[in-house]
DODOMAR-719631 format. One record per residue: x, y, z of N, C-alpha, C in turn; residue in one letter. Coordinates in steps of 0.1 Angstrom, whole numbers, padded with zeros to 4 digits, always signed. Example, Ala and Ser with C-alpha at 12.3 -4.5 7.8 and 13.67 -1.06 7.14 Angstrom:
2
+0132-0057+0078+0123-0045+0078+0132-0033+0078a
+0128-0022+0071+0137-0011+0071+0129+0000+0079s
//
This chain:
133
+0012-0182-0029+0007-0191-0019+0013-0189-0005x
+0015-0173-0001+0024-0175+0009+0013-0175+0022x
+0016-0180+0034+0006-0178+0047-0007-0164+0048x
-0017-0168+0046-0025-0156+0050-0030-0159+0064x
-0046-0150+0067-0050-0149+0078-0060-0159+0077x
-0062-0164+0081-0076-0177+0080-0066-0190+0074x
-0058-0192+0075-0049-0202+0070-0048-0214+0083x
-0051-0227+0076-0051-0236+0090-0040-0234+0098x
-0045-0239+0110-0035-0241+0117-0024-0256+0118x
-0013-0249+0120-0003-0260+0118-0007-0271+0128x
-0005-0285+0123-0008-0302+0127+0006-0305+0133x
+0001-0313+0139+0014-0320+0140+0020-0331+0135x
+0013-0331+0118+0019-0336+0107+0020-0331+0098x
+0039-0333+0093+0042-0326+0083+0049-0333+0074x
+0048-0343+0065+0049-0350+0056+0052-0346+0041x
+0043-0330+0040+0050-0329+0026+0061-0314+0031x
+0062-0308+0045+0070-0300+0045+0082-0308+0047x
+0081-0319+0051+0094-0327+0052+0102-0336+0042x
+0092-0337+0030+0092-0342+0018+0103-0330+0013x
+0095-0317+0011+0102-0305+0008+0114-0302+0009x
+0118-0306+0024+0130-0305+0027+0140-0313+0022x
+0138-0324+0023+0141-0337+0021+0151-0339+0006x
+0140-0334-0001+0140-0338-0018+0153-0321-0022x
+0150-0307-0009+0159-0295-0013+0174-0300-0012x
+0178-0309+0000+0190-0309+0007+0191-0319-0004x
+0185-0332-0013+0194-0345-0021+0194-0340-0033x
+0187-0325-0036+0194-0319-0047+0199-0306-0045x
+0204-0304-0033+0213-0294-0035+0210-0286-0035x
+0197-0273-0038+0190-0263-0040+0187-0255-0029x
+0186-0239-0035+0182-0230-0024+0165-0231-0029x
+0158-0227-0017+0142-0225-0020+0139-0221-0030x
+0147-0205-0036+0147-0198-0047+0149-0208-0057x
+0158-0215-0063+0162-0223-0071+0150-0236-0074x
+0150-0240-0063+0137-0251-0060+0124-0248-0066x
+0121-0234-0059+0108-0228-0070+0103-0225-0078x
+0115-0220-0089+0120-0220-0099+0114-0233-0113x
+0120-0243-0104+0118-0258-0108+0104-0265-0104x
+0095-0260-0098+0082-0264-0096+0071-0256-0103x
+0072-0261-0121+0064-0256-0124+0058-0264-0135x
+0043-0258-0137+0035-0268-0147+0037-0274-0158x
+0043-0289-0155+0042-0293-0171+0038-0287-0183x
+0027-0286-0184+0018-0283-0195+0025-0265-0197x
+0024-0256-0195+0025-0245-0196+0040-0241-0189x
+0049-0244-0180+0062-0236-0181+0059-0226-0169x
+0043-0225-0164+0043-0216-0150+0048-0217-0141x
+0057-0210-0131+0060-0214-0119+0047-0217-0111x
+0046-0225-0100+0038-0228-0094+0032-0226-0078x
+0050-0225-0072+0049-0221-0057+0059-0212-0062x
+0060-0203-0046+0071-0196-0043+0080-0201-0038x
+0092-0196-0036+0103-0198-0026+0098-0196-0013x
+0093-0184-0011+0089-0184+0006+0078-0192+0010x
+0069-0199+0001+0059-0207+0008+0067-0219+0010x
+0076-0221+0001+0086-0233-0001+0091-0239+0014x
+0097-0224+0014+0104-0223+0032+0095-0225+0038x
+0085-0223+0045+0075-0221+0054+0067-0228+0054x
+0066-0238+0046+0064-0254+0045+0077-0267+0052x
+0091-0263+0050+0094-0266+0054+0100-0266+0064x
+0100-0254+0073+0103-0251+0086+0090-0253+0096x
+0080-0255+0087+0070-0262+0097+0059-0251+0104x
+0060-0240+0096+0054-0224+0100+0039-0227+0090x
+0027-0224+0090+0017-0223+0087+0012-0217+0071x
+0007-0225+0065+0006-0220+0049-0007-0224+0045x
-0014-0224+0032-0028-0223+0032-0021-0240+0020x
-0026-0247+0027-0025-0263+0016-0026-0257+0001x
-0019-0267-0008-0019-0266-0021-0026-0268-0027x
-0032-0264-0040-0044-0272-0047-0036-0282-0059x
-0044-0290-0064-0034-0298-0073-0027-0291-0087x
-0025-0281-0090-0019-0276-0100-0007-0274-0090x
-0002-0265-0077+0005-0267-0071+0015-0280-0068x
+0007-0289-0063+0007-0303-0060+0020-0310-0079x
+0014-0307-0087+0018-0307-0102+0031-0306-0103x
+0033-0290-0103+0043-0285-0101+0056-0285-0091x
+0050-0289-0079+0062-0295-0067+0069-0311-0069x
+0059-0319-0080+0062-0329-0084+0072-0331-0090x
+0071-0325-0101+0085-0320-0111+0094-0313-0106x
+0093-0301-0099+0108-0299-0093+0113-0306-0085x
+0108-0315-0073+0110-0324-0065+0112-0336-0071x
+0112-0337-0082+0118-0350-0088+0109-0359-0084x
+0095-0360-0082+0088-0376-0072+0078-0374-0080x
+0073-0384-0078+0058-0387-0085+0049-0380-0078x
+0041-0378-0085+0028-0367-0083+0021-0375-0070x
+0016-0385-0072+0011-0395-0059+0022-0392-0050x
+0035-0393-0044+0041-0391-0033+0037-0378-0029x
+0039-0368-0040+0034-0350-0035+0021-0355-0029x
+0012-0359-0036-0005-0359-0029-0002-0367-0018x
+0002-0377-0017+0001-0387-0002+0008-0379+0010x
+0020-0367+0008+0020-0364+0018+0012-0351+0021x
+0005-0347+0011+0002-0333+0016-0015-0339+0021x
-0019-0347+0016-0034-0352+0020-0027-0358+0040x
-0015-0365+0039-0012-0369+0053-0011-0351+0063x
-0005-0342+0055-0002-0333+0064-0011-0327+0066x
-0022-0322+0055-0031-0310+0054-0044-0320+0064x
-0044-0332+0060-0060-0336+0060-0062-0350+0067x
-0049-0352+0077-0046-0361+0084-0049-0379+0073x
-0050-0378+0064-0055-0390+0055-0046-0396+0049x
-0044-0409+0054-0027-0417+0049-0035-0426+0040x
-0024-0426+0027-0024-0435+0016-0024-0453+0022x
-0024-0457+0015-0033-0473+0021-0032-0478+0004x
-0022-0486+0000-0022-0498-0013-0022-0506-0011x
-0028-0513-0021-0028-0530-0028-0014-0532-0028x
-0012-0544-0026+0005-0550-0025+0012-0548-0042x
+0002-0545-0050+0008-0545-0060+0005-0527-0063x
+0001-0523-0056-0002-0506-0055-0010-0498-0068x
-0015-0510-0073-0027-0510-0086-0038-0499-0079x
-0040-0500-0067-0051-0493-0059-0046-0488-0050x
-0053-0475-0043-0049-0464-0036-0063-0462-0027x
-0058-0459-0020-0073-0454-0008-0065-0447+0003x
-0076-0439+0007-0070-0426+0012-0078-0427+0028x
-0075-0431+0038-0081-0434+0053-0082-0424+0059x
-0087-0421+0066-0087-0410+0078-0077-0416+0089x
-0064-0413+0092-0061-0417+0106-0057-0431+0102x
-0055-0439+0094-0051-0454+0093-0040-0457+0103x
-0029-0446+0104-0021-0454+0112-0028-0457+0128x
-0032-0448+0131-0042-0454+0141-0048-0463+0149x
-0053-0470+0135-0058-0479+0139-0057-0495+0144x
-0066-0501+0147-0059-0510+0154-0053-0521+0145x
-0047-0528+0150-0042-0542+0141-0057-0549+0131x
-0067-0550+0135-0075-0558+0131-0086-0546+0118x
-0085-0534+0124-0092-0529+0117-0082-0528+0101x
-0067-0522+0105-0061-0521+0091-0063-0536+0085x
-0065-0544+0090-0065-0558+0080-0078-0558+0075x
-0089-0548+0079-0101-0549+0074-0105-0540+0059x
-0093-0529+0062-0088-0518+0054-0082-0527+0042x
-0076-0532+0045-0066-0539+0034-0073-0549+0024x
-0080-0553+0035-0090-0564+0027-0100-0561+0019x
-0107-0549+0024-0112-0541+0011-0106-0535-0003x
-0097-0529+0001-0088-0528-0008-0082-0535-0014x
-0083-0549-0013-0078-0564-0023-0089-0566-0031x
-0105-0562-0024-0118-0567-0031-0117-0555-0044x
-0111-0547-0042-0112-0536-0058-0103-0538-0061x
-0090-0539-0061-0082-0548-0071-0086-0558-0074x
-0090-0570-0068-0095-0574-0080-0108-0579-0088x
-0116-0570-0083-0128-0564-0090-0128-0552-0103x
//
């Protein structure tokens, strides 16, 4: 998964390259090591590389992950699979997670922080109507 040619261009959010980093330095790990450790439950595959590892986290340009990737950075990263998706949907796809107070429900906004005071309460309020519906 390392950067090709047609590969987005970097945002000016980076939420799971910072995750990345974040989760390498509170366990201590080189990239190599870290990559190593990001791999599919189910099967024992490695999932990413070390150099996409890096280049995610230095903030340099990479082609987003698909969720078997996503899978696999869970488990070496030690976080729940939802934290990996919420920040790479915030980084790749500008779309912030948005919960129920009891986080039973998930919804995924375009731009939520954004918005205004009144609209996120309008956000939220829908999202109370499907919990508890």
């Amino acid at each position: 998964m390392a950067a090709e040619k047609g590969a987005p261009a970097s945002t000016e959010r980076h939420q799971l390259g910072d995750l990345v980093l974040e989760r390498k330095e509170s366990l201590r790990l080189s990239y190599e090591k870290l990559a190593q450790r990001c791999v599919d439950p189910k099967t024992g595959e490695q999932m990413v590389k070390s150099s996409w590892l890096h280049r995610i986290a230095t903030r340099q340009p990479v082609i987003p992950p698909e969720l078997p990737q996503l899978q696999g950075m869970a488990a070496g990263l030690e976080v729940p699979l939802r934290r990996v998706q919420d920040a790479a949907a915030a980084q790749f796809f500008g779309m912030d997670a948005v919960y129920s107070p009891d986080e039973s429900v998930r919804a995924m906004v375009h731009g939520f922080e954004d918005l205004s005071p009144e609209d996120k309460k309008k956000v939220l309020a829908m999202i109370e109507v499907f919990r508890q519906g």
